[in-house]
C-alpha positions in Angstrom: -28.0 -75.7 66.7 -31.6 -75.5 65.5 -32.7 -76.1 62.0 -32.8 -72.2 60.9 -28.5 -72.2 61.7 -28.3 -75.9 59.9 -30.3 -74.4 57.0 -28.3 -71.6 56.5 -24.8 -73.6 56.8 -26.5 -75.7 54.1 -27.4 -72.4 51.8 -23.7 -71.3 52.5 -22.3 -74.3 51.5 -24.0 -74.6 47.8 -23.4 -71.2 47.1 -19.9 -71.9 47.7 -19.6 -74.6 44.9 -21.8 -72.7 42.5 -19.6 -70.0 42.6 -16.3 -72.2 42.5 -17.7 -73.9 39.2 -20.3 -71.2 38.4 -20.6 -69.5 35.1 -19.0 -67.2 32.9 -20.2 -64.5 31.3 -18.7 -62.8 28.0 -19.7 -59.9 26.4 -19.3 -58.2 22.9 -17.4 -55.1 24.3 -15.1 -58.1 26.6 -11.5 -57.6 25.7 -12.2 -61.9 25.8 -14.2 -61.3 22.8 -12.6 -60.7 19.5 -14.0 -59.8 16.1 -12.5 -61.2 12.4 -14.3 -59.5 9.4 -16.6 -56.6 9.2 -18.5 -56.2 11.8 -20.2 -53.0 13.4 -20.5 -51.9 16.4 -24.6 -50.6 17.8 -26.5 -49.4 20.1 -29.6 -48.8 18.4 -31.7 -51.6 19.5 -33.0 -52.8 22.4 -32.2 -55.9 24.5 -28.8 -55.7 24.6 -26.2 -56.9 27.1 -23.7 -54.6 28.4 -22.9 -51.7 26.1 -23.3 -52.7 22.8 -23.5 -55.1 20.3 -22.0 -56.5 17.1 -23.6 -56.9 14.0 -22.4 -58.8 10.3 -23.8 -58.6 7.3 -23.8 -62.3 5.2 -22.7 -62.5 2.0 -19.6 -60.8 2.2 -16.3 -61.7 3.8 -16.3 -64.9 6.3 -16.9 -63.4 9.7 -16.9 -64.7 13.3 -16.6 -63.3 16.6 -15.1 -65.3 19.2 -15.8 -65.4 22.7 -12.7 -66.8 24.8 -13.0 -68.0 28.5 -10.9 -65.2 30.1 -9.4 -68.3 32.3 -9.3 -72.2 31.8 -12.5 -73.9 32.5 -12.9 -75.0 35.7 -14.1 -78.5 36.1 -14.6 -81.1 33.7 -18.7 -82.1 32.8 -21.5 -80.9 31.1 -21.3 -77.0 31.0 -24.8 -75.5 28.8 -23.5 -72.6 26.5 -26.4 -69.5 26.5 -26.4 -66.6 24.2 -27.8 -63.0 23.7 -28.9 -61.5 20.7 -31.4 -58.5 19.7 -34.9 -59.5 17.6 -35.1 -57.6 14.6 -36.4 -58.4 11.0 -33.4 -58.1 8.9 -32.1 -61.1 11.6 -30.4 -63.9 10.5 -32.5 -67.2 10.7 -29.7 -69.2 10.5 -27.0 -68.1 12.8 -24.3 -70.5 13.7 -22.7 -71.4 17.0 -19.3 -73.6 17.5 -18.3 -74.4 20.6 -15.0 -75.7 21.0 -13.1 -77.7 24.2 -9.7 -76.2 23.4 -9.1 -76.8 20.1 -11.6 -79.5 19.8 -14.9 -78.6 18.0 -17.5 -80.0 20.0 -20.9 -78.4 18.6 -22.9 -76.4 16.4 -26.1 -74.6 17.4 -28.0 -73.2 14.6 -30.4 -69.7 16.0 -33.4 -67.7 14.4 -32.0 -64.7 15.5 -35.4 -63.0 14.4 -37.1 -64.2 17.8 -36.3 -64.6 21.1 -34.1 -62.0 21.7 -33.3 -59.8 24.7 -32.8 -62.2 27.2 -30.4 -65.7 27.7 -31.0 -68.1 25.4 -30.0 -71.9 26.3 -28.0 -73.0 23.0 -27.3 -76.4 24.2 -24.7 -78.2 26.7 -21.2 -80.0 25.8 -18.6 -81.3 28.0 -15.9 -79.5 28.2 -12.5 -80.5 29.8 -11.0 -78.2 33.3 -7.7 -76.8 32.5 -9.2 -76.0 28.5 -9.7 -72.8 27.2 -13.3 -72.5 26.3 -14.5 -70.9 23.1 -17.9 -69.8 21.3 -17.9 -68.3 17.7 -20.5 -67.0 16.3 -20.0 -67.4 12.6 -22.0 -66.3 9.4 -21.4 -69.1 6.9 -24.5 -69.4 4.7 -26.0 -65.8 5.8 -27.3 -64.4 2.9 -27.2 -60.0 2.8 -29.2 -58.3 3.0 -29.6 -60.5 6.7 -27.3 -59.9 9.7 -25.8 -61.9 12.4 -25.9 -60.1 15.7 -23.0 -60.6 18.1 -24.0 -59.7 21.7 -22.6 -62.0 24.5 -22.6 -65.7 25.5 -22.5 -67.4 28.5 -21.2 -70.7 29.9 -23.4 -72.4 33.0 -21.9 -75.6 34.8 -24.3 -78.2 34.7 -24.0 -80.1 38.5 
């Protein structure tokens, strides 16, 4: 076998555990995702993931949208929770991110939300325990109107 096959075999095998630990991917229109409060439904911006996204205005009722692993995670360790917004002016600076293990709150991640959107955005990393449901919400406690909190989709990347 010469080192081209061998190379390949290699290339197959990682992919294989990537994909068997991987990431998950949730978006705003997900039936995983759920919404509690007023939020709105848009498409009038750009930079958005999937078909929409969600916005809140602060200073009214509490409001979160929660983003559920569709399945248990997978494998206990360090998983890094990303997350997609759209930049606009009347943007939060202050959006919060919770990330629980279960039922276990294991973060916060505060986000300008006025910069930096469009794209993935690397919140942080927790450890999260396999056979646990996996949840982000995406809270405005503290927003201020007339400033919004915009809802788009998260993401959860094993860490190897």
């Amino acid at each position: 076998m010469n080192w081209r096959s061998r190379l390949a075999i290699i290339l197959v095998l990682v992919g294989i555990s990537v994909q068997a630990h991987g990431e998950v991917v949730l978006d705003s229109d997900d039936n995983a995702a759920t919404f509690v409060g007023a939020w709105i439904q848009a498409t009038t911006s750009v930079g958005f993931y999937g078909t929409d996204f969600a916005t809140a205005t602060g200073g009214g009722t509490a409001d979160s949208a929660r983003f559920f692993s569709p399945r248990p995670i997978t494998t206990t360790g360090s998983w890094c929770i990303q997350a997609r917004w759209t930049t606009g002016a009347a943007r939060t600076t202050a959006a919060q991110y919770q990330v629980f293990d279960g039922t276990t709150l294991r973060a916060t991640f505060t986000v300008n939300q006025q910069i930096n959107g469009g794209a993935w955005r690397r919140l942080g990393c927790v450890y999260l325990t396999a056979g646990r449901i996996g949840e982000v919400r995406l809270i405005d406690t503290g927003v201020v109107a007339p400033s919004v909190v915009v809802a788009d989709g998260v993401r959860w990347v094993w860490e190897e």
